[in-house]
PyMOL Python script that loads the backbone (N, CA, C, O; Angstrom):
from pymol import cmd

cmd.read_pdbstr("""\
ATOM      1  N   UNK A   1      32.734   4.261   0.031  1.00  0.00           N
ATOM      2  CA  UNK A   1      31.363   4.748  -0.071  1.00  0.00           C
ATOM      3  C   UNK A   1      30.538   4.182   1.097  1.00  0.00           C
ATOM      4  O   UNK A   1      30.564   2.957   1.216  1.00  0.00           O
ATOM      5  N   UNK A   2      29.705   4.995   2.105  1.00  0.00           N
ATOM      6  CA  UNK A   2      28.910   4.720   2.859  1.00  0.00           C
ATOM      7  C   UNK A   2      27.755   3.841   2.496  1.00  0.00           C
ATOM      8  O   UNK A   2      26.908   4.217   1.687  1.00  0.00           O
ATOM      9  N   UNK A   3      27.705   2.447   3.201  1.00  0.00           N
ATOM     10  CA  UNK A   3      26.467   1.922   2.302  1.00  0.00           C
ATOM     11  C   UNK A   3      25.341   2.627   3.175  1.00  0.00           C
ATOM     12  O   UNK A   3      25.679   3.278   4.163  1.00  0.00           O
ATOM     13  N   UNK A   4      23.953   2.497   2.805  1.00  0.00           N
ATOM     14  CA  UNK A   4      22.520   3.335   2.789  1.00  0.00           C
ATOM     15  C   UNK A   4      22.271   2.413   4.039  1.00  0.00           C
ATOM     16  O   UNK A   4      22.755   1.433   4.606  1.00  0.00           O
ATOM     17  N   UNK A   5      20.968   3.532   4.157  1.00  0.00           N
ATOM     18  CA  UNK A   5      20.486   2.658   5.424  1.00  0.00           C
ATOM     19  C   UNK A   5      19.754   1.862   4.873  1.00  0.00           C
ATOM     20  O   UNK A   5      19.504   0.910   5.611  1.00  0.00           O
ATOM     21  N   UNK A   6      19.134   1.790   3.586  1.00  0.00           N
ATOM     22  CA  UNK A   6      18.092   0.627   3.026  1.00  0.00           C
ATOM     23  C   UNK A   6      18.859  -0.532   3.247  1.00  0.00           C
ATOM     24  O   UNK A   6      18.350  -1.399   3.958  1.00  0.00           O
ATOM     25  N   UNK A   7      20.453  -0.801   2.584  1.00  0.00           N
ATOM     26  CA  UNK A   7      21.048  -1.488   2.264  1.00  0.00           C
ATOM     27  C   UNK A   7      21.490  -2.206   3.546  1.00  0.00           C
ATOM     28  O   UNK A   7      21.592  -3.431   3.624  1.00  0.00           O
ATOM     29  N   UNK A   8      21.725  -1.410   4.473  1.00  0.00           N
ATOM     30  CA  UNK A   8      22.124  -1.843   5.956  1.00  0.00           C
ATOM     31  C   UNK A   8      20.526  -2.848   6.336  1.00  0.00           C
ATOM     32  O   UNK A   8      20.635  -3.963   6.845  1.00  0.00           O
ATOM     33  N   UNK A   9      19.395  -2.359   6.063  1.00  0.00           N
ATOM     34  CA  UNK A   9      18.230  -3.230   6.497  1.00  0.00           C
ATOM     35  C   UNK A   9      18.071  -4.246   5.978  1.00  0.00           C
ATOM     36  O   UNK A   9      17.920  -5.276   6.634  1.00  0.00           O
ATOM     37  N   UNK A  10      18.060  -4.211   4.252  1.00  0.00           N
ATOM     38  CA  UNK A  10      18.190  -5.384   4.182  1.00  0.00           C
ATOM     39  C   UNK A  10      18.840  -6.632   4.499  1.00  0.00           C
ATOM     40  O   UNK A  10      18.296  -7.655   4.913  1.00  0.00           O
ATOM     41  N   UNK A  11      20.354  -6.393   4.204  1.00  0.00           N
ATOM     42  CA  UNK A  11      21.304  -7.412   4.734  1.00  0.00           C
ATOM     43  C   UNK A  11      21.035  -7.813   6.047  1.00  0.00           C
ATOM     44  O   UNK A  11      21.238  -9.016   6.210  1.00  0.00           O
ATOM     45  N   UNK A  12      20.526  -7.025   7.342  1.00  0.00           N
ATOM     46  CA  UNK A  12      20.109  -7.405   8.614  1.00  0.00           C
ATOM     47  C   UNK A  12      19.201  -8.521   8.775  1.00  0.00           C
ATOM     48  O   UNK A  12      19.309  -9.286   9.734  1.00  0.00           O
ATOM     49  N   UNK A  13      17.952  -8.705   7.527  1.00  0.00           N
ATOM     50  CA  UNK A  13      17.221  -9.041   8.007  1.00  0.00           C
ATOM     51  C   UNK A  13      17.531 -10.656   8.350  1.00  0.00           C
ATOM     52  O   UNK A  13      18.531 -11.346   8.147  1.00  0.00           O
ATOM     53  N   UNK A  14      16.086 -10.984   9.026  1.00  0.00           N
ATOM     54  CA  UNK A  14      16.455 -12.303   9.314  1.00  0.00           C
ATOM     55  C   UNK A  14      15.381 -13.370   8.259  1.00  0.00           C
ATOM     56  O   UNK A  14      14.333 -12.840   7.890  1.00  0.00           O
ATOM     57  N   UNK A  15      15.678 -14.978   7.750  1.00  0.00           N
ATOM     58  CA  UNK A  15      14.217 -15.392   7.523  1.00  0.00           C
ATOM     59  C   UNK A  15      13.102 -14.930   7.961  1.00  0.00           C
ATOM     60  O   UNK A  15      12.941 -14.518   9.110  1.00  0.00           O
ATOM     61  N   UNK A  16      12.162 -14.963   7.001  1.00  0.00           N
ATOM     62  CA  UNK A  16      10.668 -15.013   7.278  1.00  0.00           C
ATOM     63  C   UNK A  16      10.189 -13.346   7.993  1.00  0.00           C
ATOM     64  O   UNK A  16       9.037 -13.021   8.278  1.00  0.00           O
ATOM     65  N   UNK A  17      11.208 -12.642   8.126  1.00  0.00           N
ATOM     66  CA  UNK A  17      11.329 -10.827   9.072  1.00  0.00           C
ATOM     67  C   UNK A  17      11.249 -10.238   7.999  1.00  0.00           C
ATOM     68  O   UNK A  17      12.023 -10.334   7.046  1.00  0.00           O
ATOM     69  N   UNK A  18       9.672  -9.160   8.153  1.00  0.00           N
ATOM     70  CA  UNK A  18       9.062  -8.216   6.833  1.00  0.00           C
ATOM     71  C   UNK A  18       9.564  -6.615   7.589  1.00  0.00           C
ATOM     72  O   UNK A  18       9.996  -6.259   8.685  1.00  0.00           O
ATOM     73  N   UNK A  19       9.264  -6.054   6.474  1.00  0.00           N
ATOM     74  CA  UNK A  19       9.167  -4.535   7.348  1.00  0.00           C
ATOM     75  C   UNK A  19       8.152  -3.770   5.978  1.00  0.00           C
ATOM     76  O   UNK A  19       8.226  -4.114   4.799  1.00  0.00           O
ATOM     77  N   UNK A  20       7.323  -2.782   6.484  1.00  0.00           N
ATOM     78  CA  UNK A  20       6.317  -2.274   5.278  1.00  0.00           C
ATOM     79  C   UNK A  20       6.753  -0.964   5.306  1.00  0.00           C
ATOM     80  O   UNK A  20       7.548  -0.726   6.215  1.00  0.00           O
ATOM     81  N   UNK A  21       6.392   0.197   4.388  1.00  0.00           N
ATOM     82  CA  UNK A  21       6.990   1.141   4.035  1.00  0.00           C
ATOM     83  C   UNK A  21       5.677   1.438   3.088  1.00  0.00           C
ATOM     84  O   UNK A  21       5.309   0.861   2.065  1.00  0.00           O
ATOM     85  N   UNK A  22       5.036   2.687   3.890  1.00  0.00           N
ATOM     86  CA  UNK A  22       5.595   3.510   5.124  1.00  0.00           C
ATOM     87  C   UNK A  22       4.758   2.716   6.290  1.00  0.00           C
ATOM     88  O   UNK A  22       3.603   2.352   6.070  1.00  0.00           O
ATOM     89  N   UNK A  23       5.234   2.536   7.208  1.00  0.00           N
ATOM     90  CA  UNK A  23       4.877   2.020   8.167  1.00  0.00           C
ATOM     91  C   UNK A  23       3.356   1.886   8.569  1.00  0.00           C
ATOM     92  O   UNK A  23       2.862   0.816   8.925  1.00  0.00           O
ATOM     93  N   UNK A  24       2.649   3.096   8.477  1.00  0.00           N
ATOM     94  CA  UNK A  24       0.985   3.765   9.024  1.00  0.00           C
ATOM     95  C   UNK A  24       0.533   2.676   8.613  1.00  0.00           C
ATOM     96  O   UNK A  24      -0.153   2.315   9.569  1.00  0.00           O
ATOM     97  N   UNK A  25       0.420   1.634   7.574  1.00  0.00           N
ATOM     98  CA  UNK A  25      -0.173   0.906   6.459  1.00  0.00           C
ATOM     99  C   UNK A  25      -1.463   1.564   5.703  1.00  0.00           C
ATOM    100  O   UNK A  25      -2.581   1.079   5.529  1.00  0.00           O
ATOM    101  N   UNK A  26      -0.860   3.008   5.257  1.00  0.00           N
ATOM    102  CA  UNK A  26      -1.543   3.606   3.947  1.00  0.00           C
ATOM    103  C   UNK A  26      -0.983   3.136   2.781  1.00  0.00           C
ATOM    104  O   UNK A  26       0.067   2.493   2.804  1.00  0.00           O
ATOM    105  N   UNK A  27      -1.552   3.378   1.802  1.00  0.00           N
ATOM    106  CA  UNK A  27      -1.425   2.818   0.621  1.00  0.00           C
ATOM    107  C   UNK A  27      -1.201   4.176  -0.140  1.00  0.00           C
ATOM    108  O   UNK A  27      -1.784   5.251  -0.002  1.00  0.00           O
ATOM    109  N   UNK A  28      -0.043   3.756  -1.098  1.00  0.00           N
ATOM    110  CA  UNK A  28       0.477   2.479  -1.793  1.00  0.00           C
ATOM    111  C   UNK A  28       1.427   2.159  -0.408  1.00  0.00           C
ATOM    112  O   UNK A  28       1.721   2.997   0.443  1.00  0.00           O
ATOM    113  N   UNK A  29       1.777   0.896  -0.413  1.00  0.00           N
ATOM    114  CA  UNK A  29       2.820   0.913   0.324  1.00  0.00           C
ATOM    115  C   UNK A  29       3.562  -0.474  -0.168  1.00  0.00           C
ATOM    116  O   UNK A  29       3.329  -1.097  -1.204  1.00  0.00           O
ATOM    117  N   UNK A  30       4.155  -0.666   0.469  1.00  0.00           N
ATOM    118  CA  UNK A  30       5.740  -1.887   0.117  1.00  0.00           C
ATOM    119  C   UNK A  30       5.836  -2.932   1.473  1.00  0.00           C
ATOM    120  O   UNK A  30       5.877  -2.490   2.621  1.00  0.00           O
ATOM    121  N   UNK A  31       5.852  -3.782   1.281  1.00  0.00           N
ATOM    122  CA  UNK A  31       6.270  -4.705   2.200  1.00  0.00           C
ATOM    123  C   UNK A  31       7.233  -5.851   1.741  1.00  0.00           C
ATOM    124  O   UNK A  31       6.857  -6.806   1.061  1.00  0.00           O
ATOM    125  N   UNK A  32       8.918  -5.597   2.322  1.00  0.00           N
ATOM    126  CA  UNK A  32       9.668  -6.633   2.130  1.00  0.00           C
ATOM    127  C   UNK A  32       9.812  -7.695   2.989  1.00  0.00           C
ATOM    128  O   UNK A  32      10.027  -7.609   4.198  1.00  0.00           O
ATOM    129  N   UNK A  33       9.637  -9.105   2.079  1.00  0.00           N
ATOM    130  CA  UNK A  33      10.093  -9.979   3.596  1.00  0.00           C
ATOM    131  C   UNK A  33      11.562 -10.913   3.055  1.00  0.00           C
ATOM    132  O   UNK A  33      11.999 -10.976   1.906  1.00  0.00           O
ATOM    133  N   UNK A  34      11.963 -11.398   3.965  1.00  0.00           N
ATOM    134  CA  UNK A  34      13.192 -12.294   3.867  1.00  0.00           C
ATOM    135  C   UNK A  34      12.754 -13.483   3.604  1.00  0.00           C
ATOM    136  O   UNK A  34      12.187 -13.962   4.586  1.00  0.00           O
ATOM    137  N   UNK A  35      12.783 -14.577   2.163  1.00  0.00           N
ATOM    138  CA  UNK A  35      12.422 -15.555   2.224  1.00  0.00           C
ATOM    139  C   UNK A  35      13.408 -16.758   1.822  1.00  0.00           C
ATOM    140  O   UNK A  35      13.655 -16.455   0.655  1.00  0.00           O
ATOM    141  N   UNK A  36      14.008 -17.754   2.042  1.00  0.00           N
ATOM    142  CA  UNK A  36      14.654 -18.611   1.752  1.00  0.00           C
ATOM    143  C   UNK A  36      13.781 -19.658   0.979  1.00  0.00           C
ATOM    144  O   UNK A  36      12.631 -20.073   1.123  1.00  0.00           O
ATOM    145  N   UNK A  37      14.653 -19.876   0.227  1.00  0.00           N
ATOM    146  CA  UNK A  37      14.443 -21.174  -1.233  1.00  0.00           C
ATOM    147  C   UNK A  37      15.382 -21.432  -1.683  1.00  0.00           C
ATOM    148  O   UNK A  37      16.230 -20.749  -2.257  1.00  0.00           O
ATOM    149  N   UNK A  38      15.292 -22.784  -1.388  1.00  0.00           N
ATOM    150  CA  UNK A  38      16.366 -23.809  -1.657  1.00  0.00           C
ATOM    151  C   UNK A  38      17.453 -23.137  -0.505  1.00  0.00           C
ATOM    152  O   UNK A  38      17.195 -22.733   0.629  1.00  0.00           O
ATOM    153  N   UNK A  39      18.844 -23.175  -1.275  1.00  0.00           N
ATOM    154  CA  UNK A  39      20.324 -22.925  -0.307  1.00  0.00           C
ATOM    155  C   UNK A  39      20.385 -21.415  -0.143  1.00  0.00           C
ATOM    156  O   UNK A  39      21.127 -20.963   0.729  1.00  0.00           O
ATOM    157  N   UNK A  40      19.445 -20.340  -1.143  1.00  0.00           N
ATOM    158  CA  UNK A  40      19.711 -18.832  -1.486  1.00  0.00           C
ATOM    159  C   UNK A  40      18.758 -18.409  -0.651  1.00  0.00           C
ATOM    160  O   UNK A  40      17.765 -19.068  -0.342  1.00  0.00           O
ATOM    161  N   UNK A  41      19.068 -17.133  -0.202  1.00  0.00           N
ATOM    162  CA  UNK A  41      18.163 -16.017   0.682  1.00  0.00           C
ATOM    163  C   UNK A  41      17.571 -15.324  -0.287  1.00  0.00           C
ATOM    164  O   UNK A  41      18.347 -14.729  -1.034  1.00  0.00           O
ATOM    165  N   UNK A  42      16.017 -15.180  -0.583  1.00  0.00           N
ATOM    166  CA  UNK A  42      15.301 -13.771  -1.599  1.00  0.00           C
ATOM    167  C   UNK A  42      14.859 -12.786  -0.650  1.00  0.00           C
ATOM    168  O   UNK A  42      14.820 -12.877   0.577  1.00  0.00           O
ATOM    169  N   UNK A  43      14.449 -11.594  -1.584  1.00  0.00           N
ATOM    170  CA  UNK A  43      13.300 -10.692  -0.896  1.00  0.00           C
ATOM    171  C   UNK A  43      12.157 -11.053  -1.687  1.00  0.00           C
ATOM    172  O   UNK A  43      12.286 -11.175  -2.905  1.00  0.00           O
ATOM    173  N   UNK A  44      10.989 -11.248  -1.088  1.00  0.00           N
ATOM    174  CA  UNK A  44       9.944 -11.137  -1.509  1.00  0.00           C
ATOM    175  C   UNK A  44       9.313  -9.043  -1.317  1.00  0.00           C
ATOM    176  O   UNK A  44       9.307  -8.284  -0.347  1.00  0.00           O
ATOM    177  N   UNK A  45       8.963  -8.893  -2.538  1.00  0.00           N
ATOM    178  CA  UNK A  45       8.000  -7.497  -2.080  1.00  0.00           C
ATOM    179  C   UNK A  45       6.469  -7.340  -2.491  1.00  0.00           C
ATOM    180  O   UNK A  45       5.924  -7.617  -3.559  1.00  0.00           O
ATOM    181  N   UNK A  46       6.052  -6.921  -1.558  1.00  0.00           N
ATOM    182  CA  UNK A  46       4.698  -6.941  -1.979  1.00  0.00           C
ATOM    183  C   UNK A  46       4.216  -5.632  -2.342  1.00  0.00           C
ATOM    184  O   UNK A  46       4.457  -4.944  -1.350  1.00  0.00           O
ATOM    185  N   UNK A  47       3.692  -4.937  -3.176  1.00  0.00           N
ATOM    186  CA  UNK A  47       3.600  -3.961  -3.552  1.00  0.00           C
ATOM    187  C   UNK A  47       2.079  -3.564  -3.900  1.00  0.00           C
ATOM    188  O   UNK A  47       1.333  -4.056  -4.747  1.00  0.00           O
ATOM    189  N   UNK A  48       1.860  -2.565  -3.023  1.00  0.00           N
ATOM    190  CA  UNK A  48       0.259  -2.443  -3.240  1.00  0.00           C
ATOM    191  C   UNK A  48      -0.107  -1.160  -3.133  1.00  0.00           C
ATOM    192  O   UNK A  48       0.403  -0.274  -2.448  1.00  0.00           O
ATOM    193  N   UNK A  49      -1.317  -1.107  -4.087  1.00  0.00           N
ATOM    194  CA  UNK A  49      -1.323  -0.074  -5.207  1.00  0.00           C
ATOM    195  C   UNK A  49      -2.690   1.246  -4.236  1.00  0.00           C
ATOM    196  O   UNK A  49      -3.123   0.760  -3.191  1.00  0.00           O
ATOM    197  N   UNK A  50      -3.034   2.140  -4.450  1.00  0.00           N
ATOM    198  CA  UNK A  50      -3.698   2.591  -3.980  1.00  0.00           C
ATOM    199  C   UNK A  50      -5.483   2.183  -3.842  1.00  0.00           C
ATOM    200  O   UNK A  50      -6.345   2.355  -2.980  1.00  0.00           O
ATOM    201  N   UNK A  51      -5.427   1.538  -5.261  1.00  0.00           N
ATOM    202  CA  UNK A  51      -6.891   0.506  -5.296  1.00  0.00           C
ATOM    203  C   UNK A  51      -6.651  -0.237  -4.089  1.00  0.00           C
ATOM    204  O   UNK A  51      -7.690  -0.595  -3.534  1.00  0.00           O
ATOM    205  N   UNK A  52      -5.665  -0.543  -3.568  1.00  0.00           N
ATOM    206  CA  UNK A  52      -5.464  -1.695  -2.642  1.00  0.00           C
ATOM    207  C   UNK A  52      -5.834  -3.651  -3.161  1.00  0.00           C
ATOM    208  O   UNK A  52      -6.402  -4.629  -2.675  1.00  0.00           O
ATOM    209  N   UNK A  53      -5.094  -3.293  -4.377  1.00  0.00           N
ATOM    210  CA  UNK A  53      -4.274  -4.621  -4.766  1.00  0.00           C
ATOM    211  C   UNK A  53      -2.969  -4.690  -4.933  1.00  0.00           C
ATOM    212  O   UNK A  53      -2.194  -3.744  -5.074  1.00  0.00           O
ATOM    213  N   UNK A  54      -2.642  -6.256  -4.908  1.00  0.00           N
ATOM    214  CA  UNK A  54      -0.940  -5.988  -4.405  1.00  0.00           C
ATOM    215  C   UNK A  54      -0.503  -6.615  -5.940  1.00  0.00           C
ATOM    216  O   UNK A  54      -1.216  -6.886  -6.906  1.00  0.00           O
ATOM    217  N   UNK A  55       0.755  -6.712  -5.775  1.00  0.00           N
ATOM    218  CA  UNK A  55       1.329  -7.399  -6.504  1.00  0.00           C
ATOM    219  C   UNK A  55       2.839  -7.825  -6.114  1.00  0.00           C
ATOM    220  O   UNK A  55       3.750  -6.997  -6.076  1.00  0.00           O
ATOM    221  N   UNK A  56       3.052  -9.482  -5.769  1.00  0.00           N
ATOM    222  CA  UNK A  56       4.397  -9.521  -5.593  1.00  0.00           C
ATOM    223  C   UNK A  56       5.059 -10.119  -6.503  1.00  0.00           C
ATOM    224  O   UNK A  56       4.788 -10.700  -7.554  1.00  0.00           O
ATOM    225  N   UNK A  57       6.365  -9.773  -5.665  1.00  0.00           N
ATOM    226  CA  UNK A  57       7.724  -9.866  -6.841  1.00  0.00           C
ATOM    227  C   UNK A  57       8.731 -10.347  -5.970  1.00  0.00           C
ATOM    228  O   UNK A  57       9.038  -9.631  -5.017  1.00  0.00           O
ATOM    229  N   UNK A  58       9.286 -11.410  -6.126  1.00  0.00           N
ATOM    230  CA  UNK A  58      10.650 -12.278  -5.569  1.00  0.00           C
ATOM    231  C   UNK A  58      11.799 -11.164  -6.549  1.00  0.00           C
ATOM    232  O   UNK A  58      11.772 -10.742  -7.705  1.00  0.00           O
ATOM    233  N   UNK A  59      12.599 -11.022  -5.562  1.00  0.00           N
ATOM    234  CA  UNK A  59      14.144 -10.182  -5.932  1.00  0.00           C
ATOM    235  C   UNK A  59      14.859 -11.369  -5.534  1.00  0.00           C
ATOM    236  O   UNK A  59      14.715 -12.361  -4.819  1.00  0.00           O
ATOM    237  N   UNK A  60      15.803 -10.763  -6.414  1.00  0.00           N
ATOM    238  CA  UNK A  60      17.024 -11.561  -6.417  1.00  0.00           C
ATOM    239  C   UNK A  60      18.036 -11.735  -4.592  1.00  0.00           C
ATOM    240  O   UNK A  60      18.027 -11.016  -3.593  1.00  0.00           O
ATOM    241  N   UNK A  61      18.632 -12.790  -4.864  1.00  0.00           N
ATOM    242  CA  UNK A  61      19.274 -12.703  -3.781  1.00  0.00           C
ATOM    243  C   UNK A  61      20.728 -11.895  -3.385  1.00  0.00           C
ATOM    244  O   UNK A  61      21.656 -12.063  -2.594  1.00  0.00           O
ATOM    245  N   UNK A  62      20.326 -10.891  -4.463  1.00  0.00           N
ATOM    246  CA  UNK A  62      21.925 -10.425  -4.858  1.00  0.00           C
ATOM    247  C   UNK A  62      21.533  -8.755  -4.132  1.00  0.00           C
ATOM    248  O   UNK A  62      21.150  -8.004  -5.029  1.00  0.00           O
ATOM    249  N   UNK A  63      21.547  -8.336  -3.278  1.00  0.00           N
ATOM    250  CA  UNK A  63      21.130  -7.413  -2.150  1.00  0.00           C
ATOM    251  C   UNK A  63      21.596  -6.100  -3.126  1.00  0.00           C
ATOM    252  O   UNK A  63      21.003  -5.053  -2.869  1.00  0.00           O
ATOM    253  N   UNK A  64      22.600  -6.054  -4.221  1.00  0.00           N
ATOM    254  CA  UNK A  64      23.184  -4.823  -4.994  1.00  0.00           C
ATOM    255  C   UNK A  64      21.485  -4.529  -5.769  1.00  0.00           C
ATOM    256  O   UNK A  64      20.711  -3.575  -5.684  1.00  0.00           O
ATOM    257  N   UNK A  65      21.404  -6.025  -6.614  1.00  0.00           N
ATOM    258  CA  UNK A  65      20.258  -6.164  -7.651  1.00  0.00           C
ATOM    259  C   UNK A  65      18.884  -5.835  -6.840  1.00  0.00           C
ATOM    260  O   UNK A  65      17.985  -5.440  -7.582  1.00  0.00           O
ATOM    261  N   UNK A  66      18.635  -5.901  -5.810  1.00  0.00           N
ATOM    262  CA  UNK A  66      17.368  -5.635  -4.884  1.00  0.00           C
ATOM    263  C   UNK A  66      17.471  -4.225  -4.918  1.00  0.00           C
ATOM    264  O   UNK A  66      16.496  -3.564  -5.278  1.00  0.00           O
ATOM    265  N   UNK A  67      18.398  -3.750  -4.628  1.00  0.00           N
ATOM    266  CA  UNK A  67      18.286  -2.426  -4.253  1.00  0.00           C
ATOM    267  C   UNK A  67      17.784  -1.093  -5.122  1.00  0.00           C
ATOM    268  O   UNK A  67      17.001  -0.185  -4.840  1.00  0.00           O
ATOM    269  N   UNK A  68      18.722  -1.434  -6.507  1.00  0.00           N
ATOM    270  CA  UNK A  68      18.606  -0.709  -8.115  1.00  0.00           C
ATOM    271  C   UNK A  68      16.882  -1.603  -8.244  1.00  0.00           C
ATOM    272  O   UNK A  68      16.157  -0.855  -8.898  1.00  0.00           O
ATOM    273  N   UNK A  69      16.296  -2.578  -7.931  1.00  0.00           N
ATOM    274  CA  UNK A  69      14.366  -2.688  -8.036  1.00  0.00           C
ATOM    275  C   UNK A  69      14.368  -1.944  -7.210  1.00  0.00           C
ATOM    276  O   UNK A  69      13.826  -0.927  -7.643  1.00  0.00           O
ATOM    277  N   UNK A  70      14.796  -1.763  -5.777  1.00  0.00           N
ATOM    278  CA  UNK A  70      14.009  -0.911  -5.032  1.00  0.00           C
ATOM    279  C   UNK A  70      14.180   0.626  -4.873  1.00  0.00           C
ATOM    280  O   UNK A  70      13.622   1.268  -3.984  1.00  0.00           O
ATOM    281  N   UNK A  71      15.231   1.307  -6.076  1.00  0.00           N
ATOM    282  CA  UNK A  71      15.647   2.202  -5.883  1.00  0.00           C
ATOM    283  C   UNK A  71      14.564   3.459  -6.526  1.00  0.00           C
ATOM    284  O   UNK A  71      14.590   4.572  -6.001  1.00  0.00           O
ATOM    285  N   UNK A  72      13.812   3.226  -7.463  1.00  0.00           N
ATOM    286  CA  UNK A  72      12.577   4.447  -7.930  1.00  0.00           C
ATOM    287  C   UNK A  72      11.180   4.577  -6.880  1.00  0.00           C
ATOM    288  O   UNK A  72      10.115   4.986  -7.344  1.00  0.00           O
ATOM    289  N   UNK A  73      11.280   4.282  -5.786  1.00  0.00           N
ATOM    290  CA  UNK A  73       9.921   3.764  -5.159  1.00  0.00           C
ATOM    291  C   UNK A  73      10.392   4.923  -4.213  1.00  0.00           C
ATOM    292  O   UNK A  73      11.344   5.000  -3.437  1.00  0.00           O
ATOM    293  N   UNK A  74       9.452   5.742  -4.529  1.00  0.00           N
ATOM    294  CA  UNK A  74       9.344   7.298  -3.889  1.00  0.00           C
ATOM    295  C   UNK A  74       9.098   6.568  -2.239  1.00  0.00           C
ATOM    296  O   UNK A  74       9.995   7.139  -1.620  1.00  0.00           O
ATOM    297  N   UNK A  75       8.576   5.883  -1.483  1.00  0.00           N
ATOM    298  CA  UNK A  75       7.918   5.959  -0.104  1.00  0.00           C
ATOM    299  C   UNK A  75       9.160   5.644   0.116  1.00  0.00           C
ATOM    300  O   UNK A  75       9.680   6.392   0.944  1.00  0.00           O
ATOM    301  N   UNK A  76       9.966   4.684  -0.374  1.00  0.00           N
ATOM    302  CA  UNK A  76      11.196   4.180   0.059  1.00  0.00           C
ATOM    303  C   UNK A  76      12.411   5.277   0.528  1.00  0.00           C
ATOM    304  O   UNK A  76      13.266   5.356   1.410  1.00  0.00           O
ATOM    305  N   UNK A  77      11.979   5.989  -0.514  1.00  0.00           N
ATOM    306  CA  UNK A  77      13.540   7.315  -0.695  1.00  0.00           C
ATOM    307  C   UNK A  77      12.832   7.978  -0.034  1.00  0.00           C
ATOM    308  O   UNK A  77      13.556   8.949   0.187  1.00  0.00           O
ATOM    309  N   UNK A  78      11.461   8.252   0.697  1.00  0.00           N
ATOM    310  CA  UNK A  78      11.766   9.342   1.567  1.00  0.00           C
ATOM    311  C   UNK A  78      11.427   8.653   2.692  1.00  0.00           C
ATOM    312  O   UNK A  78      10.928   9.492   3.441  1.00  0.00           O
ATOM    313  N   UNK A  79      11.420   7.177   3.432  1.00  0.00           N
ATOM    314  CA  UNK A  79      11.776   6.716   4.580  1.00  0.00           C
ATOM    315  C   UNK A  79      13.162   7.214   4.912  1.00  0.00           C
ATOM    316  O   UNK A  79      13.599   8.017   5.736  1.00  0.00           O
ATOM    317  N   UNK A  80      13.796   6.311   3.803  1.00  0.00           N
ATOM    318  CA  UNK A  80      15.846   6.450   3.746  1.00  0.00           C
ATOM    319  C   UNK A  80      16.556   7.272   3.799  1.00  0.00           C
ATOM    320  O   UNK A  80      17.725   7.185   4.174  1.00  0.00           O
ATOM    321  N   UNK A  81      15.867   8.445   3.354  1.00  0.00           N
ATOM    322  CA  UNK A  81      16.632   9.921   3.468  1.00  0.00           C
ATOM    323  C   UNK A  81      17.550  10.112   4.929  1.00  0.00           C
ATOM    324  O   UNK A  81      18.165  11.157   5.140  1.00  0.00           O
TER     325      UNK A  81
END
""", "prot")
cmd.dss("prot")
cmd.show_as("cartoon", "prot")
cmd.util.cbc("prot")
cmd.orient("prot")
């Protein structure tokens, strides 16, 4: 099975390296960053709403489990297409 291009970005990234979605920074939009704690790599996402409040959420470091959170988020699936 071909892995996605989401899946290819994430694993790329580096510490502390975000990327937002969709890029313009209209809202709603998504911003993942690469954050380390302790010995494990997370994603942090920030997720912000069209009011333009956010809300974040630490994902797991398990890049399968990030993906199935990040998999219903319409801006996402039609960057990735």
């Amino acid at each position: 099975m071909e892995e996605s291009l989401l899946y290819q970005t994430l694993v790329k990234m580096k510490p502390y390296q975000s990327i937002t979605f969709p890029s313009n920074s209209s809202y709603p939009s998504i911003r993942i960053q690469r954050i380390p704690i302790f010995e494990e790599m997370y994603w942090l996402a920030e997720i912000n709403d069209d009011t333009n409040h956010s809300k974040q959420v630490y994902l797991s470091p398990d890049v399968n489990c990030t993906l199935q959170f990040l998999s219903p988020i319409r801006s996402l699936k039609e960057f990735f297409l």
